[in-house]
C-alpha positions in Angstrom: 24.9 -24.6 -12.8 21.9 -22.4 -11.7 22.8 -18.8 -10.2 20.7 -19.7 -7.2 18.8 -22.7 -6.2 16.2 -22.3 -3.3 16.4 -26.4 -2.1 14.2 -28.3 0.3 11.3 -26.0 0.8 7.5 -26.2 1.0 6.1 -24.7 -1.9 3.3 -21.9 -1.6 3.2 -20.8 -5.1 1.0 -17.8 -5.1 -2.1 -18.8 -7.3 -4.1 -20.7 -4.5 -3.1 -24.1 -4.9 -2.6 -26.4 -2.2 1.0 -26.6 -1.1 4.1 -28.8 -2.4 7.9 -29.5 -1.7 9.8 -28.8 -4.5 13.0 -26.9 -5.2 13.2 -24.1 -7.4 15.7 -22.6 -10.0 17.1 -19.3 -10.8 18.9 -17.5 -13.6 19.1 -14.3 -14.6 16.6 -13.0 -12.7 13.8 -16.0 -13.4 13.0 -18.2 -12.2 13.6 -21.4 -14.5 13.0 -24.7 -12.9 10.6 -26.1 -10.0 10.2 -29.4 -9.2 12.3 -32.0 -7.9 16.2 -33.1 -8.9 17.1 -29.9 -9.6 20.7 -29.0 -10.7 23.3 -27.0 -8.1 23.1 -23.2 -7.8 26.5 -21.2 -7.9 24.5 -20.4 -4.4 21.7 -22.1 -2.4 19.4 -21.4 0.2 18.7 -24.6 2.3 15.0 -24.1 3.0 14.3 -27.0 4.8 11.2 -26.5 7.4 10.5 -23.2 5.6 8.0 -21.8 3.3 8.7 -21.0 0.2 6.4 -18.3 -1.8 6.2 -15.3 -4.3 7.6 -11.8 -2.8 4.8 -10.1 -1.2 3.4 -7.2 -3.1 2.4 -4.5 -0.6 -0.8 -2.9 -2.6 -1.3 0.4 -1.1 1.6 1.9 0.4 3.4 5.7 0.4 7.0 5.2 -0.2 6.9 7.0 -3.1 9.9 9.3 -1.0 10.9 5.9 1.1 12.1 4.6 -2.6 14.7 6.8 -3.2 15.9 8.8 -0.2 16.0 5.4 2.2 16.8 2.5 -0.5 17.3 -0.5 1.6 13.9 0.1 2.0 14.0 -2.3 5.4 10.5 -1.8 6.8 9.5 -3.5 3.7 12.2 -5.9 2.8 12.1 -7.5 6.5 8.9 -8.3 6.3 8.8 -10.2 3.0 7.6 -7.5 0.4 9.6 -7.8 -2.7 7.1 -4.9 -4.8 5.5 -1.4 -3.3 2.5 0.2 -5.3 3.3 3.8 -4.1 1.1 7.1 -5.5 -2.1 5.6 -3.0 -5.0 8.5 -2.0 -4.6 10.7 -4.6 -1.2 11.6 -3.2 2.2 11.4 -5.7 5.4 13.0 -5.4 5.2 13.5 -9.4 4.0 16.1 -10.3 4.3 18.3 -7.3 5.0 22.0 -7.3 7.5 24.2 -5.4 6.1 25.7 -2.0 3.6 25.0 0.8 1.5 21.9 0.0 -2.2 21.0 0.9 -2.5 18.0 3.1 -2.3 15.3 2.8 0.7 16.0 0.2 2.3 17.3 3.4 3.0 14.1 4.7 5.0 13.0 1.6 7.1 15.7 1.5 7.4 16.7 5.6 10.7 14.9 6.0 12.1 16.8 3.1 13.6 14.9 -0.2 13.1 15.6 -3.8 9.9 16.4 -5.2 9.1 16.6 -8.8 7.3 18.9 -11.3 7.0 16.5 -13.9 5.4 13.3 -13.1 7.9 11.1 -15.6 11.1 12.7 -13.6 10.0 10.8 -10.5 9.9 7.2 -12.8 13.4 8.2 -14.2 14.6 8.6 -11.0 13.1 5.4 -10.0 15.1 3.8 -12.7 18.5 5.5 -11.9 18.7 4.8 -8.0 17.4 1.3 -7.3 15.7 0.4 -4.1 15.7 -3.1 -2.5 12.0 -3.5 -3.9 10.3 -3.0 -6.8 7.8 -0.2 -7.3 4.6 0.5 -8.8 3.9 3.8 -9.2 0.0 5.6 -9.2 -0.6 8.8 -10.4 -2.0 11.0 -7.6 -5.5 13.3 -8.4 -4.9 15.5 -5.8 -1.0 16.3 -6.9 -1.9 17.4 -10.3 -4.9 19.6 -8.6 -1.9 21.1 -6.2 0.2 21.6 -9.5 -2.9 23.0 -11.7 -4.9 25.0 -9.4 -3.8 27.6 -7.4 -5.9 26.8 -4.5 -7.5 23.4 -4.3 -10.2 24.3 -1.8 -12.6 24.7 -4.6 -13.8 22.8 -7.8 -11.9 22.6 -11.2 -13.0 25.1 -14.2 -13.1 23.1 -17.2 -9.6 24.5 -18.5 -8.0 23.0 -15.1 -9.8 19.3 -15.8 -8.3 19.9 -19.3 -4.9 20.5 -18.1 -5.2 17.9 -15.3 -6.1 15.3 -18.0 -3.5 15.7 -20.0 -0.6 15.3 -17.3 -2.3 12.3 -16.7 -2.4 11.2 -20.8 1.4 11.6 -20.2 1.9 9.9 -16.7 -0.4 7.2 -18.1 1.9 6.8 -21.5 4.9 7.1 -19.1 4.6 4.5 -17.5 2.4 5.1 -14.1 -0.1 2.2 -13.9 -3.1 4.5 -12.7 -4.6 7.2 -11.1 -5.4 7.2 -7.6 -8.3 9.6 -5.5 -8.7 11.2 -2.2 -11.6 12.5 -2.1 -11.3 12.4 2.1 -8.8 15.0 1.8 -9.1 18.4 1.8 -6.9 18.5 -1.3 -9.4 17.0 -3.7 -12.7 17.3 -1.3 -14.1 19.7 -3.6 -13.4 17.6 -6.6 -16.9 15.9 -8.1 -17.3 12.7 -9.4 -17.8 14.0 -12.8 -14.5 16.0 -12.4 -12.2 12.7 -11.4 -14.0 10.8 -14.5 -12.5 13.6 -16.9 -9.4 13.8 -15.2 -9.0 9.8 -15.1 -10.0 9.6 -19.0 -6.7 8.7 -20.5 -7.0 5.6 -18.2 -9.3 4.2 -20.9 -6.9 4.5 -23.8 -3.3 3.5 -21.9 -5.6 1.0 -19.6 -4.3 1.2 -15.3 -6.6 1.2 -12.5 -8.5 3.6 -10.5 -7.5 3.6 -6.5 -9.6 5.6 -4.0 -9.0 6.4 -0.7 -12.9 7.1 -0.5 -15.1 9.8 0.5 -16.2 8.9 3.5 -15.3 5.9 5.3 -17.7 6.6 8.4 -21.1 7.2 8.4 -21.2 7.7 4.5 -19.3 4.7 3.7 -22.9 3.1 1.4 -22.5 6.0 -0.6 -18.8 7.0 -1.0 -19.0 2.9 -2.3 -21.9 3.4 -4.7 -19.5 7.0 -5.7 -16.8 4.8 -6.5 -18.2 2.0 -8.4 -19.9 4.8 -10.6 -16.7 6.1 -11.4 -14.9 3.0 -11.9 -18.0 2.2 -14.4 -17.7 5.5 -16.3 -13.6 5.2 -17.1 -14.3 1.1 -17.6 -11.8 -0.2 -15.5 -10.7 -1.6 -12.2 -11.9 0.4 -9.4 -10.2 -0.3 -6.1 -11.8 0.4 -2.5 -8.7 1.8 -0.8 -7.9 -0.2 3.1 -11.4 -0.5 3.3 -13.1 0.3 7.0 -16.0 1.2 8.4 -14.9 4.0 10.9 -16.0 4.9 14.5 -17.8 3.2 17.4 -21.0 3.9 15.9 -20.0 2.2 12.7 -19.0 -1.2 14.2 -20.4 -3.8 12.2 -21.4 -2.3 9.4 -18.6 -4.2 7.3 -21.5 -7.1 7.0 -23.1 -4.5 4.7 -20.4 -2.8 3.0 -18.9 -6.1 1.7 -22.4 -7.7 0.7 -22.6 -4.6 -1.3 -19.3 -4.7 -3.0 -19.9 -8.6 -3.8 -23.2 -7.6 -5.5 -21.3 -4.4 -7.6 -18.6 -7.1 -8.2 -21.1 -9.2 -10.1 -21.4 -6.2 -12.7 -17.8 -5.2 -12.6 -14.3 -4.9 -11.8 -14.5 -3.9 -8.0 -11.4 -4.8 -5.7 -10.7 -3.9 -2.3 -7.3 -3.9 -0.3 -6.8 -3.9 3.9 -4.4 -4.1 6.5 -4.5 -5.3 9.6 -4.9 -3.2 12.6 -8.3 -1.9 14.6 -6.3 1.9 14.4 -6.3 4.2 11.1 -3.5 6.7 10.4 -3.5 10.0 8.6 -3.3 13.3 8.9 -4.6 15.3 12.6 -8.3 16.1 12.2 -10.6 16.9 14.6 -13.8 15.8 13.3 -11.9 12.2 12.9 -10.5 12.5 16.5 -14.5 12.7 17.4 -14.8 9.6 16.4 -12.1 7.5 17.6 -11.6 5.8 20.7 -8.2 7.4 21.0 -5.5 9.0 18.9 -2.0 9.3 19.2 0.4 12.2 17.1 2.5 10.5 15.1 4.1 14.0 13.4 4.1 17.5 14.2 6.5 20.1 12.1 5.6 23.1 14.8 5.9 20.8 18.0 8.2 17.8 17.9 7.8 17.5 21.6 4.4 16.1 21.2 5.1 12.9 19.1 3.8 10.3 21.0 0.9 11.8 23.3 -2.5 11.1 23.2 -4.7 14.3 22.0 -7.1 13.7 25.5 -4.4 13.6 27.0 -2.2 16.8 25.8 -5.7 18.5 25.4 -6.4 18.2 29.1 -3.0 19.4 29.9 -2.9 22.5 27.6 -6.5 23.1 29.2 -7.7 23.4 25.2 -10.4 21.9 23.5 -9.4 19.0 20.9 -10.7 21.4 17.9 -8.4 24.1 19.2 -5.2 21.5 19.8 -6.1 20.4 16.5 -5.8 23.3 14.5 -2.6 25.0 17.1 -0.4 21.7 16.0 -1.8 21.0 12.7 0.2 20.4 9.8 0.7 17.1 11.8 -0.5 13.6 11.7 -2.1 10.8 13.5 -3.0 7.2 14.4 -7.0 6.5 15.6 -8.4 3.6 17.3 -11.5 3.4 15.4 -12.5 0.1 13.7 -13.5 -3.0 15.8 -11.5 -6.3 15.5 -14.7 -8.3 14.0 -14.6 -5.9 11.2 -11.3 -5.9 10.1 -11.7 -9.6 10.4 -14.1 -9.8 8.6 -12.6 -7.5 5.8 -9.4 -9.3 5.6 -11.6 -12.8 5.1 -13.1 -11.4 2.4 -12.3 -13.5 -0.7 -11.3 -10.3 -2.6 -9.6 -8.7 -0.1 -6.0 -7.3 -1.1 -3.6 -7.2 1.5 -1.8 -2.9 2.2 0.0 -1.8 4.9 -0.8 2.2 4.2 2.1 2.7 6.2 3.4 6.3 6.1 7.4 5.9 6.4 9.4 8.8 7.3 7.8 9.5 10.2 9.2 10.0 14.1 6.9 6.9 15.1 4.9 5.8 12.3 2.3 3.4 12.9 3.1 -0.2 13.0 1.5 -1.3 9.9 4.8 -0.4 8.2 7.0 -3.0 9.4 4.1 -5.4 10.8 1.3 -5.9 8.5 2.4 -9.1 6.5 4.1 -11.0 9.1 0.8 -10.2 10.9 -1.7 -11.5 8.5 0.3 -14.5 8.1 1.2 -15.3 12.3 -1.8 -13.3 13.9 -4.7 -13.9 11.6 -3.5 -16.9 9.2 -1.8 -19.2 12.2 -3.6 -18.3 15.5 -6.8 -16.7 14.3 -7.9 -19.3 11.4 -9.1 -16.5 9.1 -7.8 -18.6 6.2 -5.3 -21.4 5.1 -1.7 -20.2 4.5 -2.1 -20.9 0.9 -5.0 -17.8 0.5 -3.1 -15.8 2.5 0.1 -15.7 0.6 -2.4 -15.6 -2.6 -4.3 -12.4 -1.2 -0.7 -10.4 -1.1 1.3 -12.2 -4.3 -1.2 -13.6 -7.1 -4.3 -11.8 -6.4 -2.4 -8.4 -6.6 0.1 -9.1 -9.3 -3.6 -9.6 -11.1 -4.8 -7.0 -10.2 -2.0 -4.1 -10.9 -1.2 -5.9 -14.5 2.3 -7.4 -13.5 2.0 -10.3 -15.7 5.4 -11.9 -14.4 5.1 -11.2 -10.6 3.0 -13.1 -7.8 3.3 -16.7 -8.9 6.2 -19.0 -8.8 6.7 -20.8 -12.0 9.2 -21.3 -14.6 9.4 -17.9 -16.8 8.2 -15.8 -13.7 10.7 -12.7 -12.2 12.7 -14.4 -9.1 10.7 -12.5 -6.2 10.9 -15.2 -3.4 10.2 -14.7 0.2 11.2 -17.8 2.2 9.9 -17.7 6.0 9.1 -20.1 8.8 5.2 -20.4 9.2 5.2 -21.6 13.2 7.2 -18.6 14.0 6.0 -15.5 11.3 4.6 -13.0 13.5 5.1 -9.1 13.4 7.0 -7.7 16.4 6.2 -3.8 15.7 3.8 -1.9 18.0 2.1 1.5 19.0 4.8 2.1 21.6 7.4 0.4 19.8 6.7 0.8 15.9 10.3 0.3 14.1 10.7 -3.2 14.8 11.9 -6.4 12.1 9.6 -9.1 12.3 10.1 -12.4 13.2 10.2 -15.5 10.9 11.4 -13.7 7.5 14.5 -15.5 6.7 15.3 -14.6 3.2 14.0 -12.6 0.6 14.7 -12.6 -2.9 14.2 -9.7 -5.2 14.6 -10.2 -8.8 17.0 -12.8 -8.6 19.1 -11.4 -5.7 19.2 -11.5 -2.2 17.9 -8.9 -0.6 17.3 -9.9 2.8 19.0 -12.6 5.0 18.3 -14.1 8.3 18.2 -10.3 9.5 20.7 -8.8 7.2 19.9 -6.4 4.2 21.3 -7.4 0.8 21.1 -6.3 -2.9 19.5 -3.5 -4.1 18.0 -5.1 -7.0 14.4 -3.4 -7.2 13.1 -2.5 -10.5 10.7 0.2 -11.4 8.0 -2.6 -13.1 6.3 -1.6 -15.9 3.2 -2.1 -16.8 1.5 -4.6 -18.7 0.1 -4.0 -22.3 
């Protein structure tokens, strides 16, 4: 008898392939049997009307803190995500130093938690307090410039690239499965491309990716692509555009010519992408990016609680300041912008190499609803009603095509000899239910999710904490 037996569903397996019914066996943790006349399970899930298909694998995400300080990790398990890659835009909470941070390693740390000196610390604690999901840890650039330099305004003299690279020789030997950039930030703003390709060295002997939350994503967005391709050339690995966009009104449209571009860089190398899908952006409170939004909402502010919620016009007007001023009187805080148009991220998320991230920042008084909505969204918004793609590329773009990508050999398809990450859900009904006004909300059509053999999330009700830190592939 099989530990569990998920019976009577419609098989989405993860790779592409066109749908099946067939039931499919577990034990151990694996999944050892799929087909038909399969044997009892000690317990069953009747699946019946359902889809059934791998855990989703959320490809850029911040719960680096989420993992250990709020296990159950619900955002993520009700929507379907079995695996986080954490560590995204340069930001990790390994290594961080004691004391004031630069942003955006503020936002990690603003709701208090552990932080860690020593970048393998944060993977043993990984391993010693298991979440609901599994996790995928990046180092972040811009937290070993916070922990090397003392000011990170400024480049890095050769002896701080040289200590940088080493921390990231032992992240990279530790277990981290790359190095991530955020070169937006002010943290690593000053960094040159020649200083990330020493930092990132080590990534060619112990082998990872390269993640970027670019440059510029705005008017710059040709050149902050052509910046990262270079790099990703250089260290000879997979470079990966970070939620790709092309912000601001004047920007709309461009996304024809920023993914005709990546598809020719792709033709001479490994370029990915990842996106998630919402016309509004979230981040830290800057002014130059309030300029160039159709509105933004504060989504944190450490100095003025009170504020969480209102629109910077808005509370500008009121406080009879200008938005620079307001900026800078509330900053450290953070934000959501209305900036991209609907045809782009469309467009984006059609993409045949397009990764699906939610980028959502937990943690926060009212986050943005990417971090309960995104996959339910893709699937009932843009999969069902919009016709972007059949269900079976959807649940590719966020189980197979990552699980590629990030080097987990056993994740993202279901097939005997793969881990036991299942997400069973109803396809008519799958829909996100989180909003702007009303962020923090389960969605809709997620009936149970399996995480490494256990079940971790049904019909509404959180299960086993059975999350793994996953390590990375040889």
């Amino acid at each position: 008898m099989f530990d569990l037996v998920v019976r009577h569903g419609t098989l989405v397996d993860g790779s592409g392939a066109p749908r099946r019914t067939a039931d499919v066996a577990i034990e151990k943790g694996r999944i050892v049997a799929v087909g038909a006349g399969i044997g009892r399970g000690h317990e069953e899930i009747d699946a019946s009307g359902r889809i059934v298909a791998p855990g989703f694998i959320d490809s850029h995400t911040h719960d680096d803190l989420a993992l250990l300080v709020d296990p159950a990790m619900t955002p993520k398990i009700s929507q379907g995500v079995t695996t986080c890659v954490c560590g995204n835009c340069g930001v990790s909470l390994g290594p961080l130093p004691d004391g004031t941070l630069p942003e955006p390693l503020n936002l990690l740390t603003a709701a208090g938690g552990p932080r860690f000196g020593d970048a393998r610390a944060f993977l043993e604690a990984l391993r010693d307090q298991p979440a609901a999901v599994n996790s995928v840890p990046l180092l972040g650039h811009s937290a070993l410039r916070a922990t090397v330099m003392d000011r990170t305004d400024r480049p890095a003299s050769a002896a701080e690239i040289a200590a940088m690279r080493d921390l990231a020789r032992d992240a990279l030997a530790a277990g981290y499965h790359g190095i991530s950039t955020g070169t937006y930030y002010a943290a690593a703003a000053h960094a040159s491309a020649d200083e990330i390709i020493a930092v990132c060295a080590p990534l060619r002997e112990h082998g990872g990716v390269f993640a970027t939350h670019m440059r510029d994503e705005a008017d710059d967005v040709m050149r902050s692509l052509d910046e990262t391709a270079a790099i990703g050339r250089a260290l000879g690995v997979l470079a990966i555009v970070s939620h790709h966009k092309v912000a601001g009104v004047r920007n709309h449209g461009r996304s024809v010519q920023t993914l005709a571009h990546i598809a020719a860089l792709q033709a001479g190398q490994a370029l990915a992408l990842d996106a998630y899908p919402y016309t509004a952006a979230s981040s830290v409170l800057r002014a130059d990016r309030v300029a160039t939004a159709e509105r933004t909402v504060i989504t944190m502010c450490e100095s003025h609680p009170e504020h969480v919620g209102r629109e910077v016009s808005d509370l500008a007007r009121e406080l009879g300041l200008a938005v620079k001023d307001l900026c800078a009187r509330l900053r450290p805080a953070g934000a959501t912008y209305f900036l991209m148009s609907e045809a782009d991220v469309e467009r984006i998320l059609a993409f045949p190499e397009t990764m699906i991230g939610s980028d959502g920042l937990p943690l926060q008084p009212k986050p943005h609803p990417r971090l309960w909505g995104t996959f339910p969204r893709v699937l009932g918004h843009y999969c069902r009603e919009r016709g972007l793609f059949p269900l079976e590329t959807a649940v590719h773009k966020m189980t197979g095509m990552p699980a590629r990508r990030f080097g987990l050999a056993d994740r993202g398809v279901i097939a005997p000899g793969m881990a036991a990450d299942i997400t069973v859900f109803d396809a008519d009904a799958v829909i996100d239910t989180a909003t702007f006004d009303a962020p923090e909300q389960a969605a809709a059509g997620i009936d149970w999710v399996v995480v490494n053999g256990e079940v971790a999330w049904r019909r509404g009700q959180a299960g086993a904490h059975a999350g793994r830190l996953l390590p990375k592939s040889a």
